[in-house]
N, C-alpha and C positions, 0 to 999 in steps of 0.2 A: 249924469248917471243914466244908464239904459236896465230895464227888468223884462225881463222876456217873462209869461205866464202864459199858460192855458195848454201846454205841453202832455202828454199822458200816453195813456195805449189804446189804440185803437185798430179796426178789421181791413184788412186789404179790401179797398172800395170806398171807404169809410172817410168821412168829412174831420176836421181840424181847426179851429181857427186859436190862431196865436196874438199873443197879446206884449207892446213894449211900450212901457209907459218911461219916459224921459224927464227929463229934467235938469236943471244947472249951465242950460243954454237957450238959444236963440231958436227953437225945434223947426218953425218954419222957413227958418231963411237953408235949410240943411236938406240936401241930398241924404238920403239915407238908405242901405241894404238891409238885408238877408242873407243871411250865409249858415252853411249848416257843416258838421262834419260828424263824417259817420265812424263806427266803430274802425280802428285799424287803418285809416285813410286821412287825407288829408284834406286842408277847409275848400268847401266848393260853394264860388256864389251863388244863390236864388235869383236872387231879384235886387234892381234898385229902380226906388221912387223919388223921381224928382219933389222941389216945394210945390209942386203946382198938382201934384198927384199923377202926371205922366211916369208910367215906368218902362221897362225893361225884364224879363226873362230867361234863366238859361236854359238851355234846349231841353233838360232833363224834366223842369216844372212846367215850362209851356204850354199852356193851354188847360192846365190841374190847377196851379196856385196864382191867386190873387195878392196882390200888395196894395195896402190903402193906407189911407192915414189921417188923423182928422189933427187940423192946426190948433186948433180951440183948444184941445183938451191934450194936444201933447203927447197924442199915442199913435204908434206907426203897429200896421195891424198884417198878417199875412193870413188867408184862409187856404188851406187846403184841401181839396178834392180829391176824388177817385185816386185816396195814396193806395203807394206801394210800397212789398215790403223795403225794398230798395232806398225808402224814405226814412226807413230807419237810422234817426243822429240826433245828433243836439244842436240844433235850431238858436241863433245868435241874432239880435239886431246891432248893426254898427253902423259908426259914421262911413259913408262910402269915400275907403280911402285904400284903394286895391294896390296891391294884390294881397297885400299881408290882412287887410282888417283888425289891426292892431287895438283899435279903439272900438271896443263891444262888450257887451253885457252876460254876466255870467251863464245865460245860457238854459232853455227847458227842450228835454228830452221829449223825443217824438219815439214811437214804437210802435211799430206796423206788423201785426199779427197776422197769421196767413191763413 
């Protein structure tokens, strides 16, 4: 089971950090993403964090959003920076299993106010 938290509205510039607590599997042996999709569009990867906490960025978050994740407690975490409106979606943790991300959690909305 994946629960995305800490979603809400916040000011173009404006800091974010998201929260997916897991469960019902093996958390550290798992690759895991970020994926977001915004109003009207379709899902676009963030990020994937290896088990080792090594990750990966798509050009869009690069160098704004962080992916971490702590093994012990079973929560894969993404903080966001200097967002944009263009940030505006609903923010997804899944198993990294591209391109569809079929397997992810209901999902908390992000809302970038200008």
């Amino acid at each position: 089971q994946l629960v995305e938290s800490g979603g809400g509205v916040v000011q173009s510039g404006g800091s974010l950090r998201l929260s997916c607590h897991t469960s019902g599997f093996v958390f550290e042996y798992h690759a895991m993403s970020w994926v977001r999709q915004a109003p009207g569009k379709g899902l676009e990867w963030i990020s994937t964090i290896n088990f080792d906490g090594s990750s990966l960025y798509g050009d869009s978050v690069k160098g704004r959003f962080t992916a971490s994740r702590d093994n012990a407690e079973k929560v894969l975490y993404l903080q966001l920076n200097n967002v944009k409106t263009e940030d505006t979606a609903i923010y997804y943790c899944a198993f990294n299993e591209p391109p569809h991300y079929t397997s992810r959690g209901q999902g908390t909305q992000v809302t970038v106010s200008s």
